[in-house]
C-alpha positions in Angstrom: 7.5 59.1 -33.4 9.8 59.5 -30.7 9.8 56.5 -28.1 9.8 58.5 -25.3 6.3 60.2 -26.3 4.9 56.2 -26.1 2.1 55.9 -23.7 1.5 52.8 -21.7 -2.0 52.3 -23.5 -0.1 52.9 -26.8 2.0 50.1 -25.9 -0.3 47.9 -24.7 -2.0 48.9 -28.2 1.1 47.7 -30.0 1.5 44.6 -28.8 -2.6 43.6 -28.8 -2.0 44.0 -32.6 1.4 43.3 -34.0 1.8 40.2 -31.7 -0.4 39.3 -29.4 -3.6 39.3 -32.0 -2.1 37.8 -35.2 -1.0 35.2 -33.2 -4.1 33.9 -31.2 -2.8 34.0 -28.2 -5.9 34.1 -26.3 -7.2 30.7 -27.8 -4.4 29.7 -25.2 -5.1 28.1 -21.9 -2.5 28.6 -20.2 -1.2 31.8 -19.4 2.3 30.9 -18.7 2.7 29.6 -22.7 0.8 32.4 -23.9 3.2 34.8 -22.1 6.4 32.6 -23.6 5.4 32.7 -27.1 4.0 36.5 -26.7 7.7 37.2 -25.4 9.3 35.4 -28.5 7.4 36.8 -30.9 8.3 40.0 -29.5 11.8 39.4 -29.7 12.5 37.3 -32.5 9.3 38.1 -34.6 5.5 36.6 -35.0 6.8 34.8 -38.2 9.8 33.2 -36.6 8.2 32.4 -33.4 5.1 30.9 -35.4 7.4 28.5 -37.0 9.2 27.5 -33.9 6.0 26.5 -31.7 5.0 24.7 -35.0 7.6 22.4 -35.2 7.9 21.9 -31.5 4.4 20.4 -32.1 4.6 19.1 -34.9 1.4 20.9 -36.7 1.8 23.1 -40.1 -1.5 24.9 -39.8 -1.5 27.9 -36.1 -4.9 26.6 -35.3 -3.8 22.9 -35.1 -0.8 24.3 -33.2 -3.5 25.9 -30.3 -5.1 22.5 -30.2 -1.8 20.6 -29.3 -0.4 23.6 -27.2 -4.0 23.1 -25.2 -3.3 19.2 -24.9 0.1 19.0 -23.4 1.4 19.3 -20.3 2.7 23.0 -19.6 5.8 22.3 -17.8 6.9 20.2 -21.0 6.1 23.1 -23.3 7.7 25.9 -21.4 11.1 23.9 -21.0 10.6 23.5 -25.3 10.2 27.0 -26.0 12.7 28.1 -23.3 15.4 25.7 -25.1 14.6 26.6 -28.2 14.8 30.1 -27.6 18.3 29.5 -26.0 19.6 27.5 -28.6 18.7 30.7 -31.2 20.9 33.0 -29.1 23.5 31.0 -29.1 23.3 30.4 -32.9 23.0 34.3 -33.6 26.0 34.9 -31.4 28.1 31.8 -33.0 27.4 33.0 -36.3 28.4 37.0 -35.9 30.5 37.3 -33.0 29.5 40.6 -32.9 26.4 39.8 -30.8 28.4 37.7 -28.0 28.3 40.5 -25.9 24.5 40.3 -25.9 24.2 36.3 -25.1 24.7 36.0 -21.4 22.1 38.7 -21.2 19.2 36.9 -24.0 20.3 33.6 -22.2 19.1 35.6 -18.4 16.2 36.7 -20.0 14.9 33.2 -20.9 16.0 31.6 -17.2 14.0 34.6 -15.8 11.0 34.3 -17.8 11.4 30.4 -16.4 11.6 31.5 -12.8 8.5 33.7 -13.2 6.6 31.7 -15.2 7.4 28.4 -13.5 8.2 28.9 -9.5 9.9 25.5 -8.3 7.9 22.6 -6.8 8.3 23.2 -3.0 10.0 21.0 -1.3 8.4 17.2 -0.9 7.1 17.5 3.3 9.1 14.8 4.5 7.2 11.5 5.9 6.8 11.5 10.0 9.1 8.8 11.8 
């Protein structure tokens, strides 16, 4: 079908089943790491994405991989996905050239989802004289 006949539920449909379901992603406490692999998956594939996470936490089996994800420290875990991630665009790019014209945009799209997902600390309030 075309794309532009897609509906919004459609979509929504799409991505509950091809990605976000397969992969468990509700067993996931924290939203923000959820959203990070979800947008991974998306982009690079379930498989891919599966094996990434999995050796960022050091687990062969996706269930043992919710268990850790739901045991570390967010912050930690977002910065690991977000790295790994950029290192893969820069590996696609170095390896066809082709795709350099895409990098500074996959690399934005990861500092975005960073921004989003993870506003700065505000600043320390500083001590009274």
């Amino acid at each position: 079908k075309d794309i532009a006949e897609l509906t919004e539920a459609k979509a929504k449909e799409i991505y509950l089943e091809k990605y976000w379901g397969p992969m468990n992603l509700d067993a996931i406490k924290s939203a923000t790491i959820a959203i990070l692999i979800f947008d991974q998956a998306v982009n690079r594939g379930v498989s891919a994405t599966m094996q990434v996470i999995q050796k960022i936490m050091l687990a062969d089996r996706w269930n043992q991989v919710i268990q850790r994800i739901n045991g570390v420290k967010q912050n930690w875990l977002a910065l690991e996905i977000v790295k790994q991630a950029q290192d893969h665009y820069v590996n696609v790019a170095l390896a066809d050239t082709t795709q350099l014209v895409f990098l500074r945009g996959w690399i934005n799209r990861t500092q975005r989802m960073m921004e989003i997902l993870l506003p700065p600390d505000p600043e320390p309030t500083p001590e009274p004289l």
